[in-house]
C-alpha positions as CSV (number, residue, x, y, z in Angstrom):
1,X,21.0,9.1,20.0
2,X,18.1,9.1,22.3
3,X,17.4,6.3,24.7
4,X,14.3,5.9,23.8
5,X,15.6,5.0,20.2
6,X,18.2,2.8,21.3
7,X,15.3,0.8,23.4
8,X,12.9,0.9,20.0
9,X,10.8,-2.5,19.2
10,X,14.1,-2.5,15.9
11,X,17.0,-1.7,18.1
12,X,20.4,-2.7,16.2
13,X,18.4,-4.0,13.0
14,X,19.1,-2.5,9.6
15,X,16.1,-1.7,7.3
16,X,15.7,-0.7,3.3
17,X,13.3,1.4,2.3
18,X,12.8,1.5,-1.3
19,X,10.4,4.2,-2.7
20,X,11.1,6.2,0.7
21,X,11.5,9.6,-0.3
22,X,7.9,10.3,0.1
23,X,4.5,8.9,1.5
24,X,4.0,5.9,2.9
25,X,7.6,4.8,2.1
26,X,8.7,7.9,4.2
27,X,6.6,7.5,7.0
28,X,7.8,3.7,7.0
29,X,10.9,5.1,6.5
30,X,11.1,7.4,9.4
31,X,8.9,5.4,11.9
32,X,11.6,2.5,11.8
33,X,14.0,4.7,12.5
34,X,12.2,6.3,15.4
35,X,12.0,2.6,16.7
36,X,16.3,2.0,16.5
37,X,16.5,0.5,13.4
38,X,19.0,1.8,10.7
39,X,17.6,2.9,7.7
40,X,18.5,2.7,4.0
41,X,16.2,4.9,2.0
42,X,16.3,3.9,-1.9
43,X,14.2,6.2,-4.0
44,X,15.4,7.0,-8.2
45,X,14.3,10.6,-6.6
46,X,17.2,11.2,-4.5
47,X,16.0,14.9,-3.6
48,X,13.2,13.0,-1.6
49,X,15.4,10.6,-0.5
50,X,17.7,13.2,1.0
51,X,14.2,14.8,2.4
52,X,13.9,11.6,4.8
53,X,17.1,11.4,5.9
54,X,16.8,15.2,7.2
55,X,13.5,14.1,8.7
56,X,14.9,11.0,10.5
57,X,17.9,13.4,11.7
58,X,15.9,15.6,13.1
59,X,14.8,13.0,15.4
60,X,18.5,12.0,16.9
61,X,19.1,9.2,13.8
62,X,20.9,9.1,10.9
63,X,19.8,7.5,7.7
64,X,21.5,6.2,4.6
65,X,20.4,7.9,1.1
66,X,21.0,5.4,-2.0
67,X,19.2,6.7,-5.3
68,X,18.2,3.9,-6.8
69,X,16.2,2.9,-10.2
70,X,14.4,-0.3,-9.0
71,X,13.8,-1.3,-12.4
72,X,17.6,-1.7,-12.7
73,X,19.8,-4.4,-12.0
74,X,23.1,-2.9,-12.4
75,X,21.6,-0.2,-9.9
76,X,19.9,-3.2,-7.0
77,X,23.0,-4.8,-7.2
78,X,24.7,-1.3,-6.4
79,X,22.1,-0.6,-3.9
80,X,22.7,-4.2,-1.7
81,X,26.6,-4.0,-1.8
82,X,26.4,-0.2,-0.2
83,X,24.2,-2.0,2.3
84,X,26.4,-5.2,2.6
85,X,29.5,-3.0,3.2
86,X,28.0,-0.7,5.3
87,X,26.2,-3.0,7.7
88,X,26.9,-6.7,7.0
89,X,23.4,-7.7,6.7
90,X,19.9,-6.9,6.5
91,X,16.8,-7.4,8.3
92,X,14.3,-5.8,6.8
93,X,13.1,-4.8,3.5
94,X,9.8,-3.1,2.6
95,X,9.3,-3.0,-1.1
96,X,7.5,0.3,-1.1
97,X,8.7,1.6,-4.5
98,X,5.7,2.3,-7.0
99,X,3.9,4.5,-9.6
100,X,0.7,4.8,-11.8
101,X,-0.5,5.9,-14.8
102,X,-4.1,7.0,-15.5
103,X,-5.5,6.3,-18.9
104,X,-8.5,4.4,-20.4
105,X,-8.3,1.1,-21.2
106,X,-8.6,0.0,-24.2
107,X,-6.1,3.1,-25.3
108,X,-3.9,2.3,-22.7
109,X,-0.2,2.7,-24.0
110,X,1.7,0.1,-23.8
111,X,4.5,1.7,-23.4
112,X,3.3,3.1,-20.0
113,X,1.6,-0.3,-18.7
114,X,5.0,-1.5,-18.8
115,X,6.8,0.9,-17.1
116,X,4.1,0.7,-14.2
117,X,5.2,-3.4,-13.9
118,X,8.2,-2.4,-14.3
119,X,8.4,-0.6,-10.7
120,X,5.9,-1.7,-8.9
121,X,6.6,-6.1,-9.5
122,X,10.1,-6.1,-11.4
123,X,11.7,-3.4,-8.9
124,X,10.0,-5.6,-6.3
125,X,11.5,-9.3,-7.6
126,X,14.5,-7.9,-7.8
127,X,15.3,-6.5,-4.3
128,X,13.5,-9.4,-3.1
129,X,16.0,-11.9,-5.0
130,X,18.7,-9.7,-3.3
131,X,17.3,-9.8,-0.2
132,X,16.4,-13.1,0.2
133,X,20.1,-14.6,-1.0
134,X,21.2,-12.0,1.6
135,X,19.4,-13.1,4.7
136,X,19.8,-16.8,4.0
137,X,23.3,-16.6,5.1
138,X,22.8,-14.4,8.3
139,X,22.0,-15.5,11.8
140,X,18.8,-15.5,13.0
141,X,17.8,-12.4,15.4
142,X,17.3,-13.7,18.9
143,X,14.5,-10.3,19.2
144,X,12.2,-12.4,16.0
145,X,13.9,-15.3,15.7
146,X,14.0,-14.8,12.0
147,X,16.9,-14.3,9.4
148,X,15.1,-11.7,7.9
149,X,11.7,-9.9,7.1
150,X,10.3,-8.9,3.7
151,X,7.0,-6.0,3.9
152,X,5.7,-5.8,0.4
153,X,3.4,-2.9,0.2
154,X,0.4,-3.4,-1.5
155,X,-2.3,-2.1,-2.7
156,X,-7.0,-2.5,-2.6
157,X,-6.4,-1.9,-6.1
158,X,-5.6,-5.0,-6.4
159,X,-9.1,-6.4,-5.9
160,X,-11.2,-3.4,-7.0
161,X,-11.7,-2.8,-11.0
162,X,-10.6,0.4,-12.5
163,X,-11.2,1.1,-15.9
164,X,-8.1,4.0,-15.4
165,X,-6.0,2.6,-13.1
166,X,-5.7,-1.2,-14.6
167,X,-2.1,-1.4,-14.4
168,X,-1.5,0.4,-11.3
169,X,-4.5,-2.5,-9.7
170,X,-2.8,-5.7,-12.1
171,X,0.5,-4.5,-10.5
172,X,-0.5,-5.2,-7.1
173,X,-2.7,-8.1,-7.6
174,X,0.5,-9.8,-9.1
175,X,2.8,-8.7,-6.1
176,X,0.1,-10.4,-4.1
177,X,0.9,-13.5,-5.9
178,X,4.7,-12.8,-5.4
179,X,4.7,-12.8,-2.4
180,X,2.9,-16.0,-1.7
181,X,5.8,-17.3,-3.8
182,X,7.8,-15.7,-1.6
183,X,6.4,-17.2,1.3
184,X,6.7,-20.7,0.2
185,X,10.6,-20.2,-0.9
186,X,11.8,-18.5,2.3
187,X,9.9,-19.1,4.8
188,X,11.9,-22.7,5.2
189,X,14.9,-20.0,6.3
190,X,13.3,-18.1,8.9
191,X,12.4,-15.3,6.4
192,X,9.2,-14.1,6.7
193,X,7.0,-12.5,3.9
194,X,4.0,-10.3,4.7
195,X,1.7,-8.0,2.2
196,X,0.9,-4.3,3.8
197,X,-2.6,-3.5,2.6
198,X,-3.5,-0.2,2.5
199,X,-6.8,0.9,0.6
200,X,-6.4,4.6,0.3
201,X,-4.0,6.8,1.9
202,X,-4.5,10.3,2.2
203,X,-0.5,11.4,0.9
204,X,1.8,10.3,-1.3
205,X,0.8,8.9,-4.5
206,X,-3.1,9.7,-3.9
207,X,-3.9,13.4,-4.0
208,X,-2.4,13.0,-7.8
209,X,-4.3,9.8,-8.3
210,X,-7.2,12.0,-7.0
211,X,-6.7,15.1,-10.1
212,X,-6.5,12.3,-12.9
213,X,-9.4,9.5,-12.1
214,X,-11.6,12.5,-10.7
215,X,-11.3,14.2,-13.5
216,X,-12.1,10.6,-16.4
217,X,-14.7,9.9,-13.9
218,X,-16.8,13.3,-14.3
219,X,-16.1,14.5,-10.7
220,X,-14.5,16.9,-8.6
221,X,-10.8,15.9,-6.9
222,X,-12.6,15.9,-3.5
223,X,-15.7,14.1,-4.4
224,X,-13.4,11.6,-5.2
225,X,-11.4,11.3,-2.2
226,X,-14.7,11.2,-0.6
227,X,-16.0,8.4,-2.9
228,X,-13.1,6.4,-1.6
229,X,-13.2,7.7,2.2
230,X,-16.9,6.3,2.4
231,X,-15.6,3.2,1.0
232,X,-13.1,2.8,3.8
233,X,-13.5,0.5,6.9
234,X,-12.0,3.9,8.8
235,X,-14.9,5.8,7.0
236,X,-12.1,8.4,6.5
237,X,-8.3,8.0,4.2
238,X,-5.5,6.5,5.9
239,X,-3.0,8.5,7.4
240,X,0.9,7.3,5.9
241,X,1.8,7.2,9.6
242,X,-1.3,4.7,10.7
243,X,0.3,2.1,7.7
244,X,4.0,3.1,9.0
245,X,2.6,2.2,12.8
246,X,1.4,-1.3,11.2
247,X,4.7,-2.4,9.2
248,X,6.7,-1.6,12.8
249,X,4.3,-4.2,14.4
250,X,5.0,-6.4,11.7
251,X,8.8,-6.3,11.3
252,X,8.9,-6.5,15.2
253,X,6.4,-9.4,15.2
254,X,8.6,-12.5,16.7
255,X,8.1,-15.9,14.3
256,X,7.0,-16.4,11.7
257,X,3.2,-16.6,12.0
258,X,3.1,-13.2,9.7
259,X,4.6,-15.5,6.5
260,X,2.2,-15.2,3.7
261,X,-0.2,-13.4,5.5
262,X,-2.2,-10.2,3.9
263,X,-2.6,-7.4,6.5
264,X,-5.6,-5.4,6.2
265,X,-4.0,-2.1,7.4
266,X,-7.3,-0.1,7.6
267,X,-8.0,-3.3,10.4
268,X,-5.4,-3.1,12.4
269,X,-5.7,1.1,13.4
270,X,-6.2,1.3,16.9
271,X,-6.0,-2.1,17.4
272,X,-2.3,-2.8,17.5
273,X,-1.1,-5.2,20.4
């Protein structure tokens, strides 16, 4: 492994990755793993999956593939004892997994609102009841001084009306409020609870978001990106790798002054300590 890895801001720390097989997940993914930590990528995809371990490997680390349906018990409890037996504990998790569906609203199907919860808040509650039971009985890290950090990846959705897109934004508005939870119920152990904020990012889930909303909103696919690009602090869509460069500042961040806090990603580009 190169030195530079083994010097990385998440030297000897182990990280899961759910919804890491692609976009901002992989570039999360990956960029932990370029700063030392060891990765566990979840994704139900595990194709994808296996495509971020290959990417992490081909910079001199190694990752560990678990395909994983978040929405599942039987398959988080599956996924936390592979990383309990593999590394004893865990340090991070970034609740990354998610997916939309594009419909009008009052003939939304039910069916598909609640698969959307499903991933995006169930999929997160769960790993984060795993989690959290998990880092409450580790030690501390002298590097953060914390027992553990949760990253839950959300979304502007969450504060913009879509008449498409409700779930996908009601999704992320209520893992907002999760986390707060969260915050309050680990924080008294030294486990700290932050929301990534991205608005839009130019990979991953947004160039399909893109096809469907540009094309119920009477517009082209790259009228619409640049709808939402003028819209941006950045005046211009987020790279995956400018939100992967924030949730390394944040896992690395030492305390807890981070717990319950909403970071703006779009803010924080180019402005990183």
């Amino acid at each position: 492994m190169p030195a530079d890895i083994r010097r990385g801001r998440l030297a000897d720390q182990v990280a899961l990755v759910t919804g890491g097989g692609r976009g901002i997940g992989q570039a999360i993914a990956c960029a932990f793993a370029g700063e030392g930590a060891q990765v566990v990528v979840a994704d139900i995809d595990a194709d994808a999956a296996s495509d971020t371990a290959r990417a992490i490997a081909s910079n001199g680390a190694k990752a560990l593939v678990v395909p994983t349906d978040v929405t599942s018990p039987d398959a988080q409890d599956q996924l936390f004892s592979r990383v309990r037996d593999t590394f004893k504990r865990l340090d991070i998790l970034v609740n990354n997994a998610g997916i939309f569906h594009v419909a009008p609203l009052l003939d939304f199907p039910l069916e598909a609102w609640r698969r959307v919860f499903a991933v995006n808040l169930d999929g997160a509650l769960l790993a984060t009841q795993r989690a959290g039971r998990m880092m409450q009985a580790q030690e501390p890290l002298a590097a953060t001084g914390c027992r553990g950090k949760i990253l839950n990846v959300s979304s502007g959705a969450a504060e913009m009306g879509r008449p498409f897109l409700a779930p996908y934004g009601a999704s992320k508005a209520a893992l907002n409020h999760l986390s707060k939870s969260t915050a309050l119920v680990l924080g008294p152990h030294a486990i700290a609870t932050t929301v990534l904020y991205p608005t839009s990012v130019r990979e991953g889930m947004f160039g399909p978001i893109a096809d469907q909303m540009a094309e119920f909103e009477g517009m082209s696919p790259d009228d619409f990106a640049a709808q939402r690009a003028a819209g941006s602090p950045l005046e211009r869509l987020q790279k995956p790798e400018e939100v992967a460069a924030i949730a390394v500042w944040v896992a690395a961040h030492a305390g807890m002054s981070l717990n319950g806090r909403l970071v703006h990603t779009e803010a924080h580009v180019g402005a990183l300590p």
